[in-house]
MDAnalysis code that builds the backbone (N, CA, C; Angstrom):
import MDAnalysis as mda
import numpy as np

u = mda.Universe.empty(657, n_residues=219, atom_resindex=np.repeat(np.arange(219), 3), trajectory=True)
u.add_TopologyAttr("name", ["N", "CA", "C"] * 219)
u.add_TopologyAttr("resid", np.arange(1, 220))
u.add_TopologyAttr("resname", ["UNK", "UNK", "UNK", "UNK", "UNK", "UNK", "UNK", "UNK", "UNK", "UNK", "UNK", "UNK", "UNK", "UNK", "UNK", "UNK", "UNK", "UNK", "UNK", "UNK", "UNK", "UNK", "UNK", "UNK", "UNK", "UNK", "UNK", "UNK", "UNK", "UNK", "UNK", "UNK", "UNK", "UNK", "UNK", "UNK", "UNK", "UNK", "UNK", "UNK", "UNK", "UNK", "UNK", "UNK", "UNK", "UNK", "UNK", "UNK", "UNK", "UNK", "UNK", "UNK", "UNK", "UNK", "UNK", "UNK", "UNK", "UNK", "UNK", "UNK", "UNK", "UNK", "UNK", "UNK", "UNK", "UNK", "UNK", "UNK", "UNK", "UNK", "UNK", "UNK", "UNK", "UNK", "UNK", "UNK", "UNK", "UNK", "UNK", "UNK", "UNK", "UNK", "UNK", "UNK", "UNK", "UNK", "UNK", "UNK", "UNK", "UNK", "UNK", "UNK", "UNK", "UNK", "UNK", "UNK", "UNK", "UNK", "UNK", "UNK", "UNK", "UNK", "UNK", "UNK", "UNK", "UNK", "UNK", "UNK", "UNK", "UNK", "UNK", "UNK", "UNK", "UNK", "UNK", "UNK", "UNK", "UNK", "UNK", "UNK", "UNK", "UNK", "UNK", "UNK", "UNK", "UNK", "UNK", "UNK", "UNK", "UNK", "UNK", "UNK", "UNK", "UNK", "UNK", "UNK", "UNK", "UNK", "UNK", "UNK", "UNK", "UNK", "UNK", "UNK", "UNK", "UNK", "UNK", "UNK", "UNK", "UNK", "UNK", "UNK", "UNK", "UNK", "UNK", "UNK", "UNK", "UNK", "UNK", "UNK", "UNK", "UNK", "UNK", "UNK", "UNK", "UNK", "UNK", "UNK", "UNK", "UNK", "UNK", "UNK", "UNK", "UNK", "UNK", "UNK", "UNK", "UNK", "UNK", "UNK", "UNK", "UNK", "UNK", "UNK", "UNK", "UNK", "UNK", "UNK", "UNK", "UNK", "UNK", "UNK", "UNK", "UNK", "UNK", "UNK", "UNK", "UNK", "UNK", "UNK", "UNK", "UNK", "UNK", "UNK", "UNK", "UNK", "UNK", "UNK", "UNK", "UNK", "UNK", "UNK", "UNK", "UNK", "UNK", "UNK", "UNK", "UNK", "UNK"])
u.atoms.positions = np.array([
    [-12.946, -21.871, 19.003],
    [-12.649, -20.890, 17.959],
    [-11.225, -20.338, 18.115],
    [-10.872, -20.420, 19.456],
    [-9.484, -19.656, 19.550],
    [-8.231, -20.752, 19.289],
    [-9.050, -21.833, 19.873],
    [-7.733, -22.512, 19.426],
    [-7.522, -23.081, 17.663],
    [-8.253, -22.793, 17.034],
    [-8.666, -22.581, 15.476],
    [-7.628, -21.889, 14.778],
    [-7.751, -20.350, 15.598],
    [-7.282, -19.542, 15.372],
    [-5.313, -19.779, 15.611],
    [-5.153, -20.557, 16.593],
    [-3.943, -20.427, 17.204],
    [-3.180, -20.987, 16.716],
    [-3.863, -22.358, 15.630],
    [-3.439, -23.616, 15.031],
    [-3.331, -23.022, 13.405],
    [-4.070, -22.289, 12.590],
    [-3.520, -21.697, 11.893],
    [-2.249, -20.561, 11.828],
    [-2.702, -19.791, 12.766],
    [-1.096, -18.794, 13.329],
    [-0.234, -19.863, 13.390],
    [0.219, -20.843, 14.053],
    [1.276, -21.961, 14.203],
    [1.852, -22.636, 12.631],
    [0.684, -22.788, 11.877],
    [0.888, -23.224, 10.499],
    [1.567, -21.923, 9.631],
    [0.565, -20.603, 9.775],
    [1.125, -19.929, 9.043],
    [2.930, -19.442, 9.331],
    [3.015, -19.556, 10.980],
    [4.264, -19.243, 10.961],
    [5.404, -20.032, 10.335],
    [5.090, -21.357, 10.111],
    [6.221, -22.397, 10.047],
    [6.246, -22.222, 8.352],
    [5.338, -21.447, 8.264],
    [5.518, -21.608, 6.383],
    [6.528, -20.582, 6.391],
    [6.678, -18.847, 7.073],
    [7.726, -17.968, 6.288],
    [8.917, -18.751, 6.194],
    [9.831, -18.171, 5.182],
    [10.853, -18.131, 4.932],
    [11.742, -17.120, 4.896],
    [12.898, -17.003, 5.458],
    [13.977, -15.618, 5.480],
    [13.610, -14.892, 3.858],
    [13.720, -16.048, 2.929],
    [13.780, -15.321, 1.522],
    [12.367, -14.632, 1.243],
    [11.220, -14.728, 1.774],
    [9.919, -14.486, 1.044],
    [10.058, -13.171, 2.371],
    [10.451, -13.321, 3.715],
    [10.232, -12.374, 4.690],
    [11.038, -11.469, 4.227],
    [12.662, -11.410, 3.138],
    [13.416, -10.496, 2.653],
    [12.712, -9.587, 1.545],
    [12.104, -10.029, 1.143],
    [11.568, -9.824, -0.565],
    [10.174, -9.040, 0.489],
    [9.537, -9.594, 1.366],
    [8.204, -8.384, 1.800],
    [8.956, -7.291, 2.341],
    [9.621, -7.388, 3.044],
    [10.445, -6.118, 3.696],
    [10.859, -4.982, 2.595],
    [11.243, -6.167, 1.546],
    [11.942, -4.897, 0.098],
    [10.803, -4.463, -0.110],
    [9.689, -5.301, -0.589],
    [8.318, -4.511, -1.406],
    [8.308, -3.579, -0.768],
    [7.650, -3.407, 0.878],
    [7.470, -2.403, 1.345],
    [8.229, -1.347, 1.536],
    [9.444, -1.697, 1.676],
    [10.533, -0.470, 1.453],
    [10.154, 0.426, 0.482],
    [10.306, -0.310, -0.466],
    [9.947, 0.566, -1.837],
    [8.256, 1.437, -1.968],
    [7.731, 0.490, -1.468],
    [6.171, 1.398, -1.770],
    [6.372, 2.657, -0.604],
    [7.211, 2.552, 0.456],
    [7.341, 3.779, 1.320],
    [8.328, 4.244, 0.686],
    [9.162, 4.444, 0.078],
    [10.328, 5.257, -1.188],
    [9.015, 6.204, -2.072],
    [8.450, 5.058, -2.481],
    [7.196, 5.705, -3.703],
    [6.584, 6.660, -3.375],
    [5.749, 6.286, -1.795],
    [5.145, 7.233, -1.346],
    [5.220, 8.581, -0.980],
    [7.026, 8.610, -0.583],
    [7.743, 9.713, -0.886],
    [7.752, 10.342, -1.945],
    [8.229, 9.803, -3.068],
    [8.186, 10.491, -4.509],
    [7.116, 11.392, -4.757],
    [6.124, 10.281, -4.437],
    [4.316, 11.170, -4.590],
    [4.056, 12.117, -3.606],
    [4.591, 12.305, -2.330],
    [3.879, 13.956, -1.514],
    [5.653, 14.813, -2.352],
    [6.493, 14.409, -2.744],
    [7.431, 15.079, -2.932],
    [6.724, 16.284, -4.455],
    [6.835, 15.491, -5.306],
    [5.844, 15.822, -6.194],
    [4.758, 16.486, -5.867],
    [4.262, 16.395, -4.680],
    [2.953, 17.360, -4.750],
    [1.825, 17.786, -5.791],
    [1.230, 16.783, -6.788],
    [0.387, 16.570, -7.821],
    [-0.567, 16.162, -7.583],
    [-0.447, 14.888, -6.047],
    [-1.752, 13.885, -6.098],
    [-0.916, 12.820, -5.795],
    [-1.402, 11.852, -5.343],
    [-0.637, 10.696, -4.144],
    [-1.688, 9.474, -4.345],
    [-0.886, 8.064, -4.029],
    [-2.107, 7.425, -4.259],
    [-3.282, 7.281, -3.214],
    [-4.637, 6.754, -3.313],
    [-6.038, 7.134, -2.469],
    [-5.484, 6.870, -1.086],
    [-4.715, 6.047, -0.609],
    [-4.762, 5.646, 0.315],
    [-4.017, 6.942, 1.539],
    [-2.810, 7.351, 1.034],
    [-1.646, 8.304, 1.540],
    [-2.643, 9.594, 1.234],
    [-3.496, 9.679, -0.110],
    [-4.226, 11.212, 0.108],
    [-5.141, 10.937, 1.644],
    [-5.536, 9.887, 1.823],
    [-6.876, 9.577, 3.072],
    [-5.986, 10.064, 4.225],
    [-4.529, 9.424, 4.225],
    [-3.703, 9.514, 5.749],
    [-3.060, 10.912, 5.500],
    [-2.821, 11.719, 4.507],
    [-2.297, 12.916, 4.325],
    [-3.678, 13.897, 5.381],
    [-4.954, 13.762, 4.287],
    [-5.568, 14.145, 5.039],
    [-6.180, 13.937, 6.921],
    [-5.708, 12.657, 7.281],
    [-6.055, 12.431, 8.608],
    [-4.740, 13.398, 9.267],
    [-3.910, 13.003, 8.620],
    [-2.763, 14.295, 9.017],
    [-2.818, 15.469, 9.891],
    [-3.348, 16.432, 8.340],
    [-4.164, 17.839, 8.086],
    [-4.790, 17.737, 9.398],
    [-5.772, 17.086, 9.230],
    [-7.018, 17.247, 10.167],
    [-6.609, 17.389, 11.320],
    [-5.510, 16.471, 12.078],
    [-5.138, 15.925, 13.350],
    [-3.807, 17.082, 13.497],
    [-3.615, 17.271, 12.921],
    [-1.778, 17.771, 13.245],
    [-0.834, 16.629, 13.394],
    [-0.773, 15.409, 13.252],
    [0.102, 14.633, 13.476],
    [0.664, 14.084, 12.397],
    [2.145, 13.892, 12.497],
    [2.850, 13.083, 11.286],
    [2.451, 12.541, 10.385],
    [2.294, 12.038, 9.022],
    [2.142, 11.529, 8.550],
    [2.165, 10.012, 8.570],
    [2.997, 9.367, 9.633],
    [3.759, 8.016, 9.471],
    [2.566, 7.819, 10.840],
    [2.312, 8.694, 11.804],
    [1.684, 8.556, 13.089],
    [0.149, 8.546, 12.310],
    [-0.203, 9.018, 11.544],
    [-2.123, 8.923, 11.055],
    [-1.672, 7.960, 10.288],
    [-1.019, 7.300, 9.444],
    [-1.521, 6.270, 8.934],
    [-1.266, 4.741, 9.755],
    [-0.665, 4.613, 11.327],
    [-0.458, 4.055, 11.768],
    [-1.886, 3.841, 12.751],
    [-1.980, 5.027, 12.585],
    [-3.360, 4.921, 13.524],
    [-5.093, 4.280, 12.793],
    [-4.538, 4.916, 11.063],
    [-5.494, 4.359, 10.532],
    [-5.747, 2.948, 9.988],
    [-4.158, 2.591, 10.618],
    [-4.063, 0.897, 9.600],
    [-3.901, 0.247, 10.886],
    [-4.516, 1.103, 12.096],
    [-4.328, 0.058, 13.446],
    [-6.219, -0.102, 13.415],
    [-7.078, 0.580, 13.172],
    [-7.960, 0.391, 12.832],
    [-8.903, -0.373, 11.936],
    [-8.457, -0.060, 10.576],
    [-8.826, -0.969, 9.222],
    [-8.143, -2.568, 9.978],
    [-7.271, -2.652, 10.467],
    [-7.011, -4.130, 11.187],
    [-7.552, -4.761, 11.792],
    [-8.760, -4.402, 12.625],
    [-9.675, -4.881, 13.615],
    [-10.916, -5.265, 12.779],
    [-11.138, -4.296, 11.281],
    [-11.862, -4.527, 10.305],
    [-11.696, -6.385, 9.618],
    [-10.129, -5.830, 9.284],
    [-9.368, -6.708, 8.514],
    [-9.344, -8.674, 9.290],
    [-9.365, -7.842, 10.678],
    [-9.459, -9.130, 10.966],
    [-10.688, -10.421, 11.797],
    [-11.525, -9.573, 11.291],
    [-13.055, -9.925, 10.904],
    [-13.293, -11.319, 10.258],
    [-12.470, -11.444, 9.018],
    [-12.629, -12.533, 8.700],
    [-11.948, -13.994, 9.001],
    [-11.012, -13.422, 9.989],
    [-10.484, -14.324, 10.675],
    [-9.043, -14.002, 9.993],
    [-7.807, -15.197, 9.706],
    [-6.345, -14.662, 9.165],
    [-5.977, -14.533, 7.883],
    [-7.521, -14.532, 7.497],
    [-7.722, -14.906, 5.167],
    [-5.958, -14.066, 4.692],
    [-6.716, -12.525, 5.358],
    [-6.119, -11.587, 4.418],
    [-5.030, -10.990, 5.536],
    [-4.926, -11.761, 6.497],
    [-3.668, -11.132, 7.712],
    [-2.631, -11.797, 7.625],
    [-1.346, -11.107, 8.071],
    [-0.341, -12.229, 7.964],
    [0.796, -10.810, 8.046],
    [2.229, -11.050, 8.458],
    [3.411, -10.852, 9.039],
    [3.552, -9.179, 7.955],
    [2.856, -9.345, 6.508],
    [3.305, -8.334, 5.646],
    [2.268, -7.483, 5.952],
    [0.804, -7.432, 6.688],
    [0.282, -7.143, 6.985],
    [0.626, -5.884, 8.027],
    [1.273, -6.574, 9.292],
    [1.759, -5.774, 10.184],
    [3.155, -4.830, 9.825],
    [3.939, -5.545, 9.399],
    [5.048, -4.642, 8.498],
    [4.193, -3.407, 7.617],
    [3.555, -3.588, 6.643],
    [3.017, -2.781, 6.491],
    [2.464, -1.123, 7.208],
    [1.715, -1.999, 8.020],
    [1.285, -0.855, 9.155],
    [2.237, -0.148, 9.835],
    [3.134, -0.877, 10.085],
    [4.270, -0.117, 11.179],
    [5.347, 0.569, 9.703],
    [5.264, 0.102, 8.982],
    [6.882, 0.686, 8.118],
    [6.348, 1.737, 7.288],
    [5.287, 1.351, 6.421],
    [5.412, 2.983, 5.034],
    [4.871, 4.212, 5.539],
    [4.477, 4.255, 6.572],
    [4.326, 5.960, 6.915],
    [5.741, 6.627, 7.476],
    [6.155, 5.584, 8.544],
    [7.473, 6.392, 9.162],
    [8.451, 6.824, 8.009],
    [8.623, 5.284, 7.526],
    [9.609, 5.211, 6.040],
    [9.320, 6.589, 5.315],
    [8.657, 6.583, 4.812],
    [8.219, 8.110, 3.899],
    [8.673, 9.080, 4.724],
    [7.967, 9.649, 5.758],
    [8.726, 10.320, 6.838],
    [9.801, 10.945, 6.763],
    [10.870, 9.549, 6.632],
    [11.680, 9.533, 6.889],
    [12.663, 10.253, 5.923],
    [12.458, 9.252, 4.944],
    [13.137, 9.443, 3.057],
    [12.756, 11.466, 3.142],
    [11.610, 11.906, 3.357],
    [11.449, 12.972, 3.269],
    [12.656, 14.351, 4.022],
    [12.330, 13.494, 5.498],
    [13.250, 13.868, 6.103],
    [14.742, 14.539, 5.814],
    [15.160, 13.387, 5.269],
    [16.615, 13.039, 4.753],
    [16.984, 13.756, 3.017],
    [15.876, 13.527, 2.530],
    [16.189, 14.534, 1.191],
    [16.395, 15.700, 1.073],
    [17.646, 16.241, 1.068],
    [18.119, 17.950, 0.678],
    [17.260, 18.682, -0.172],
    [15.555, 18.512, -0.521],
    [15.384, 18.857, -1.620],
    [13.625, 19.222, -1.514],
    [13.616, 20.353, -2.233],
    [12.203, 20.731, -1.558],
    [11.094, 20.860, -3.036],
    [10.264, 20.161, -3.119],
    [9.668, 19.556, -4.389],
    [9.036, 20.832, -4.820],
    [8.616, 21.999, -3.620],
    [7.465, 23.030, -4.188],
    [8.233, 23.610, -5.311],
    [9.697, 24.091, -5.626],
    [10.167, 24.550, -6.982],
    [10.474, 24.224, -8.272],
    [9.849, 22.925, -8.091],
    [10.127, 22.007, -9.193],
    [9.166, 21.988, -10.200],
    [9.622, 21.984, -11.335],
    [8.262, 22.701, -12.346],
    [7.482, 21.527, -12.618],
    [6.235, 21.272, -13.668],
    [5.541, 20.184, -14.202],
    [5.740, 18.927, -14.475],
    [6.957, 19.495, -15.478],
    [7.956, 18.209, -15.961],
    [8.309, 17.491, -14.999],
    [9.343, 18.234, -14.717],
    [10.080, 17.739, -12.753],
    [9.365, 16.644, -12.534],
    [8.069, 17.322, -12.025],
    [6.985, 16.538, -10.662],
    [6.315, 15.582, -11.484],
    [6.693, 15.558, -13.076],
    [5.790, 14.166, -13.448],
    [7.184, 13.067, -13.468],
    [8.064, 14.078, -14.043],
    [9.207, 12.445, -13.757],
    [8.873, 11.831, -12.632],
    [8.819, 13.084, -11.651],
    [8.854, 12.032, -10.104],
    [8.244, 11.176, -9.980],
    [6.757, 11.529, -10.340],
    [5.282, 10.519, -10.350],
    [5.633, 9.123, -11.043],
    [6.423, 9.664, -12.320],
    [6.570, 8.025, -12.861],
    [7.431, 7.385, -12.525],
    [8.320, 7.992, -12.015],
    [9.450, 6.964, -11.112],
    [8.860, 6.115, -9.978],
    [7.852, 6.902, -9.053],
    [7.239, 6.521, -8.213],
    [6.293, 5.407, -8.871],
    [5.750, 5.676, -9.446],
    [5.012, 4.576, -10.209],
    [5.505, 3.009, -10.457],
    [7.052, 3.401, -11.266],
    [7.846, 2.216, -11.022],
    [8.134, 1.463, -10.179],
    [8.621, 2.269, -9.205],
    [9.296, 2.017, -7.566],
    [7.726, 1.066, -6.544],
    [6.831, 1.601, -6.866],
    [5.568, 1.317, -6.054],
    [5.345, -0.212, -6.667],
    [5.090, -0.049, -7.985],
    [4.817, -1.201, -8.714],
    [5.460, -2.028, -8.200],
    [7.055, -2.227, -8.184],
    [7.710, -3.418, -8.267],
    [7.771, -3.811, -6.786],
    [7.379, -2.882, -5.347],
    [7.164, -3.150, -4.519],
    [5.882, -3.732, -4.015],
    [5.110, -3.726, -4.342],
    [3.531, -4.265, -4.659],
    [3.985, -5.816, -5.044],
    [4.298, -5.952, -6.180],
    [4.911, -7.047, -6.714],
    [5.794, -8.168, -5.782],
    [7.029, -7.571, -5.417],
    [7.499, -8.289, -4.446],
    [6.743, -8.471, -3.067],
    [5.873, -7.444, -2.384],
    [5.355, -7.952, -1.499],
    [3.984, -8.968, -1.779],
    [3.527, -8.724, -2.865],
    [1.904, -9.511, -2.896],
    [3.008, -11.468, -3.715],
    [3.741, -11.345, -4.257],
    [4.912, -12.479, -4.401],
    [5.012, -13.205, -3.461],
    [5.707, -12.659, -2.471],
    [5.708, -13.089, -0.937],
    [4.723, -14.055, -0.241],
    [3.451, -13.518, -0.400],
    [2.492, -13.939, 0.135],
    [2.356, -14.333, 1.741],
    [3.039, -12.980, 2.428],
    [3.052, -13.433, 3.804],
    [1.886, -12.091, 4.321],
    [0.825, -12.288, 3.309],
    [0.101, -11.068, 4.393],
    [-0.350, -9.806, 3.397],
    [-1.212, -9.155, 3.053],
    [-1.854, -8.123, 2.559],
    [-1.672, -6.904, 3.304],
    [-1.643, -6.104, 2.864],
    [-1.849, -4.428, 3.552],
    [-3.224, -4.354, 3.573],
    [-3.873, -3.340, 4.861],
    [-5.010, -3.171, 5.312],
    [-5.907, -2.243, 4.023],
    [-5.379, -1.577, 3.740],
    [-5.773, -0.941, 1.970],
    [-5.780, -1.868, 1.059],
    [-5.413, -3.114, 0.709],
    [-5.957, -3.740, -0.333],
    [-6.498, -4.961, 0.060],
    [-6.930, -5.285, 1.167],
    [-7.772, -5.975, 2.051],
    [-8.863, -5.463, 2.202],
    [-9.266, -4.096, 1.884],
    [-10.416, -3.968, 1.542],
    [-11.420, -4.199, 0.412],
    [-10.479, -4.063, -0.578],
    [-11.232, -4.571, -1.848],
    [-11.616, -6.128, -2.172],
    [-11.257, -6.662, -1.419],
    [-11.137, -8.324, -0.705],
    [-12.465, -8.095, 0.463],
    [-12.543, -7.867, 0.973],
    [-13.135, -7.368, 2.504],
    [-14.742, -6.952, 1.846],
    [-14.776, -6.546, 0.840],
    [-16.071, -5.550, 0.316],
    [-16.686, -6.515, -1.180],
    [-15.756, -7.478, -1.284],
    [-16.379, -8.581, -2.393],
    [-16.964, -9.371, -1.520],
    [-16.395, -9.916, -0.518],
    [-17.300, -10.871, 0.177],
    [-18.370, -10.449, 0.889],
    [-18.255, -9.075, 1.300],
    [-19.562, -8.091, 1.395],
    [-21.164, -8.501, 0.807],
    [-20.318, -8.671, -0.451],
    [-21.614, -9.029, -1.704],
    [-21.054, -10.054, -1.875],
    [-21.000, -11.041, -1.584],
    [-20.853, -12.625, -1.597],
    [-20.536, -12.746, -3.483],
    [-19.019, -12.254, -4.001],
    [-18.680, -12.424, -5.165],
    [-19.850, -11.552, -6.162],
    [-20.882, -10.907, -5.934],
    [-21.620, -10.232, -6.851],
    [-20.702, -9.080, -7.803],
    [-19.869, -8.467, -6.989],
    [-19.048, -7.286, -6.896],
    [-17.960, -7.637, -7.374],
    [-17.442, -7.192, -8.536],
    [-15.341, -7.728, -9.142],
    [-14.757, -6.926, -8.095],
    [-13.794, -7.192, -7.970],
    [-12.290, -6.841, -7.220],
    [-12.470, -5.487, -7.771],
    [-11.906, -5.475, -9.263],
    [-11.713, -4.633, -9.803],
    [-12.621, -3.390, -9.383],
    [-14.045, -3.519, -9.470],
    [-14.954, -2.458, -9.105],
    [-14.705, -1.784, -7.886],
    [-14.343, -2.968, -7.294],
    [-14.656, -2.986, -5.071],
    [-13.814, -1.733, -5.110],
    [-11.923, -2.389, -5.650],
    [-11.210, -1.617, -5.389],
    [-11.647, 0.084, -6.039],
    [-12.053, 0.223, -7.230],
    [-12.438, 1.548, -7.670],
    [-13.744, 2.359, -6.506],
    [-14.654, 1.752, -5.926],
    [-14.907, 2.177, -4.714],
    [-14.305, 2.573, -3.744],
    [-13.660, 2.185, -3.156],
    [-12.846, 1.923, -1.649],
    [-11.527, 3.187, -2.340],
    [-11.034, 3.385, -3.725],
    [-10.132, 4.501, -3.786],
    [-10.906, 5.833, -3.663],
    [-12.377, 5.713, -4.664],
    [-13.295, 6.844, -4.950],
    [-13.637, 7.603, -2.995],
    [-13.568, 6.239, -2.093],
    [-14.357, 6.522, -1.444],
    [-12.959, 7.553, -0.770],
    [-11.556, 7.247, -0.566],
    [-10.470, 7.617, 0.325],
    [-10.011, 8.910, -0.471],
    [-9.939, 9.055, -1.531],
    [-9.872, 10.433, -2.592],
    [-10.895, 11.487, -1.833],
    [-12.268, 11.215, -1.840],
    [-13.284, 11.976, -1.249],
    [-13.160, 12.476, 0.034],
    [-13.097, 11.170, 0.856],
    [-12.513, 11.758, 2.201],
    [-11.082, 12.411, 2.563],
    [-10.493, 12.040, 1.519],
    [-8.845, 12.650, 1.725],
    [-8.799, 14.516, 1.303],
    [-9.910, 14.591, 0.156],
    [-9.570, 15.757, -0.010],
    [-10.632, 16.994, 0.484],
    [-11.782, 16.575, 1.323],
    [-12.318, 17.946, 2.313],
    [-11.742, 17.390, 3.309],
    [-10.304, 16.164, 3.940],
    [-9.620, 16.509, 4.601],
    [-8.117, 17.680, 4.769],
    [-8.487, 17.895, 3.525],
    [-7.536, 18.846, 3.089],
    [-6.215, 18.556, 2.429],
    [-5.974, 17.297, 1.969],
    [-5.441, 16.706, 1.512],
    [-5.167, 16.972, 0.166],
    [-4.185, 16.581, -1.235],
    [-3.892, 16.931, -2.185],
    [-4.501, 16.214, -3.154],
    [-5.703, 16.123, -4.365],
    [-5.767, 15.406, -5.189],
    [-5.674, 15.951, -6.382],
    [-4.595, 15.106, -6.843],
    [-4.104, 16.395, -8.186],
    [-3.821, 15.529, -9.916],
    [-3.529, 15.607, -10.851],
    [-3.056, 15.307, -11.632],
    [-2.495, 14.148, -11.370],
    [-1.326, 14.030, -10.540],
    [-0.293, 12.543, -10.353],
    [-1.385, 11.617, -9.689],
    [-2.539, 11.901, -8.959],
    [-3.500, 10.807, -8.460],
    [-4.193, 9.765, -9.644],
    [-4.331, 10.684, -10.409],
    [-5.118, 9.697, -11.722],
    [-3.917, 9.342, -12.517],
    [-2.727, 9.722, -12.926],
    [-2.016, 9.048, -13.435],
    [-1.463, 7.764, -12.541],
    [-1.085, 8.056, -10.899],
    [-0.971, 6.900, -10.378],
    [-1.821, 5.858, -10.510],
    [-3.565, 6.192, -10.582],
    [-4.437, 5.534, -10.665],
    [-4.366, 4.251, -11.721],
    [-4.098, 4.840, -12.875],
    [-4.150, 4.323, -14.442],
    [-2.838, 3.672, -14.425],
    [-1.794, 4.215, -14.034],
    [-0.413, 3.737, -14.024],
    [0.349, 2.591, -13.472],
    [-0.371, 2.653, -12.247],
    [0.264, 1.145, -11.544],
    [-0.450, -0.588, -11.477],
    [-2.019, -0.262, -11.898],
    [-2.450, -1.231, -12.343],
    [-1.434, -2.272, -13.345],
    [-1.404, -1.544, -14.181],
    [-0.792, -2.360, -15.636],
    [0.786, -2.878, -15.165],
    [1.550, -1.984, -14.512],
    [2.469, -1.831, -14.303],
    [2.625, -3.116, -13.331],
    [2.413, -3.398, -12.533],
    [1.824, -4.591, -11.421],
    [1.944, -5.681, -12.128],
    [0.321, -5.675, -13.005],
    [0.060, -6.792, -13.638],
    [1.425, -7.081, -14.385],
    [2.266, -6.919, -14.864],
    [3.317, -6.788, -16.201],
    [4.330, -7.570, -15.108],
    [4.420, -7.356, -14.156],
    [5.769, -7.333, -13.439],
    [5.504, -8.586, -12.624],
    [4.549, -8.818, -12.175],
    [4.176, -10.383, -11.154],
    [4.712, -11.709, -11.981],
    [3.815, -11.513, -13.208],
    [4.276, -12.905, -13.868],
    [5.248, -12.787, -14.214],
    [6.209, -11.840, -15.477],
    [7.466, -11.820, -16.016],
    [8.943, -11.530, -15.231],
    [8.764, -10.747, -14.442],
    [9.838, -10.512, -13.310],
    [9.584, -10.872, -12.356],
    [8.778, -10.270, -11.131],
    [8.913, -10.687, -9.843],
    [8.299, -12.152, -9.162],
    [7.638, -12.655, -10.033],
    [7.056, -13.979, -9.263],
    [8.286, -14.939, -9.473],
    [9.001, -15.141, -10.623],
    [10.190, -16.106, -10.969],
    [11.029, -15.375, -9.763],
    [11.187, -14.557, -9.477],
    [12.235, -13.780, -8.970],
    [12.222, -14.214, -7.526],
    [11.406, -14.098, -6.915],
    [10.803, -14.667, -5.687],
    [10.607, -16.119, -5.462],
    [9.633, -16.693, -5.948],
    [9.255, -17.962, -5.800],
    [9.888, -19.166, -6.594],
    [10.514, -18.294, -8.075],
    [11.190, -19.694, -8.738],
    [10.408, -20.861, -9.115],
    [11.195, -21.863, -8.614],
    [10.156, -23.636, -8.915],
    [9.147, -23.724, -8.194],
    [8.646, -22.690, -6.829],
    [7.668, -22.917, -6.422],
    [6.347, -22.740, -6.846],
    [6.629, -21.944, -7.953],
    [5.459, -21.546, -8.972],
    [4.358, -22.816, -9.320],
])
């Protein structure tokens, strides 16, 4: 079994490419930019960042430190099924959009609590944008899933295909919203517009922009 295991790792490595490993690095850049936008805003964040906002709360620790801890976990989940849904964007993932946010936060001169309605929805939809097209370039890539949308993958085969994606995933957010917010966490207005918002936004952007953009003739 291990050497199974060792002989796919060997295959999967010889497949990256600098260009598909450039383009996951950007996605994720950007979805940790986004993620910023959304606690900046302070409205509601998407399920996943309300779950690690709240492990936060709960813990006292960083933001970038609970979701590292929670996507070092969901990984041991994740990798259950062996390397389906693991792979290089996987671990980038885990290690980059909490600090990243962090960070961007860090570094911004600018403190979101005075910012009126309007303000905090531009932000949301910028973020919306920014998230989208990073989603896009990283799921393009195809070097690896994040431990949050490996679950909705993870919970279809649960029910051996009985269950759509689509549903799984509306579970697995319902379920991190719930726990995110008697963790004390924020669920506000910008959560359901992120909700509704980046679906479409995704879908729109894989085929017409970012898959040519990325992959080209490999299509």
């Amino acid at each position: 079994m291990m050497n199974k295991y060792v002989k796919k790792l060997g295959e999967y490595m010889q497949s990256i490419s600098l260009k598909k490993l450039g383009y996951s690095i950007l996605g994720i850049t950007l979805i940790s930019i986004a993620v910023s936008l959304f606690r900046l805003a302070n409205i509601g964040t998407d399920p996943f960042s309300c779950f690690n906002l709240g492990v936060a709360n709960l813990t006292g620790l960083s933001f970038g430190t609970a979701q590292l801890l929670v996507n070092i976990i969901l990984t041991l989940v994740l990798l259950y099924p062996g390397f389906r849904y693991f792979g290089v964007g996987t671990i980038l993932a885990m290690v980059l959009v909490g600090y990243i946010s962090d960070f961007v936060l860090y570094i911004l001169p600018i403190d979101g609590s005075s910012f009126n309605m309007a303000i905090r929805l531009v932000i949301v939809c910028v973020g919306i944008l920014t998230t989208s097209t990073g989603i896009a370039m990283y799921s393009c890539a195809k070097l690896g899933i994040s431990q949050y949308d490996a679950m909705g993958f993870i919970l279809c085969d649960a029910f051996r295909g009985k269950l759509k994606l689509q549903y799984a995933r509306i579970i697995v957010d319902i379920l991190l919203l719930v726990f995110g917010y008697f963790m004390g966490s924020v669920v506000g207005l910008g959560t359901i517009i992120i909700a509704l918002g980046v679906g479409p936004v995704v879908s729109y952007l894989i085929p017409n922009v970012i898959d040519p953009l990325v992959n080209g003739k490999e299509r």
